[in-house]
N, C-alpha and C positions, 0 to 999 in steps of 0.2 A: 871599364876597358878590359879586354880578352888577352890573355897571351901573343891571339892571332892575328891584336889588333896591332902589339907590340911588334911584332913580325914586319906585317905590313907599311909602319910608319919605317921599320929601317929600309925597305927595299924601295921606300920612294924617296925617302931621304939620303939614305945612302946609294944607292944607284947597284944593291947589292944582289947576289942570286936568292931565289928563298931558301935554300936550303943553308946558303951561307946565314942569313940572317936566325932560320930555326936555331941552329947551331949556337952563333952569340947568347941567346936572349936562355935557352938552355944551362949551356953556362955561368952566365949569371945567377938563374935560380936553384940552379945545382949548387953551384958555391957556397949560396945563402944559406940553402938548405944544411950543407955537409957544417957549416960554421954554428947553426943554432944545434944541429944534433950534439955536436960535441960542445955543446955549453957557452959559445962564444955569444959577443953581442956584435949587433951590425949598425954601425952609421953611415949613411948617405946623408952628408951636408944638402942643405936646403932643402930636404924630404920630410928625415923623421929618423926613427933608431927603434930596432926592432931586439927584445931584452926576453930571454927564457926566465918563465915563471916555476918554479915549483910548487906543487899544492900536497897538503898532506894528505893523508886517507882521514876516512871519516864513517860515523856510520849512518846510515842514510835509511830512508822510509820509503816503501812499498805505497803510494799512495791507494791505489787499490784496493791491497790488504791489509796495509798497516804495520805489514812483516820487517821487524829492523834486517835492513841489510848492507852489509860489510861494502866500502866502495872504496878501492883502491889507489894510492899514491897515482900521481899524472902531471906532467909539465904541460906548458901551454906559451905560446906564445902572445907577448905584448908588444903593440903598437905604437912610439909616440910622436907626433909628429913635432916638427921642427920648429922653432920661432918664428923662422924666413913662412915657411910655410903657411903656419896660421895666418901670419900679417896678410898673405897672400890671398889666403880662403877667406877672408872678413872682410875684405877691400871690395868683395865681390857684392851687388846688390841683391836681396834676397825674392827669393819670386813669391808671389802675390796668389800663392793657392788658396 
């Protein structure tokens, strides 16, 4: 699912303009964003809970050369999803590839 898909479920659902609905869905992921920037965690009950990771630096291999090279502290973000949620995804019958 797209952003634009998010867009569009609100403007048929909500009977809403697009622009108003860009706006919401922005918002949203604005917030989220501004929350994990500054170190917060996010839960959304029944989804899952989204947790900044720190990683240390480290020194790392050129696999190429072989040359060690220095690779720098980095946060990241982690996913986990919810209990409701898995029950939900497993309940599902799995397709037959």
């Amino acid at each position: 699912m797209l952003k634009s898909d998010l867009v569009n479920l609100l403007i048929q659902k909500r009977g809403i303009s697009q622009k108003q609905a860009e706006q919401a869905i922005e918002l949203i992921f604005g917030g989220m964003a501004r929350a994990l920037i500054q170190g917060e965690n996010i839960e959304i009950r029944g989804l899952g809970s989204f947790h900044l990771k720190e990683y240390k630096g480290y020194r790392g291999r050129n696999p190429r050369t072989g040359k060690v090279i220095p690779v720098g502290a980095k946060r990241g973000v982690l996913f986990r999803c919810s209990k409701q949620m898995r029950d939900r995804l497993n309940r599902l019958p799995l397709s037959d590839e």
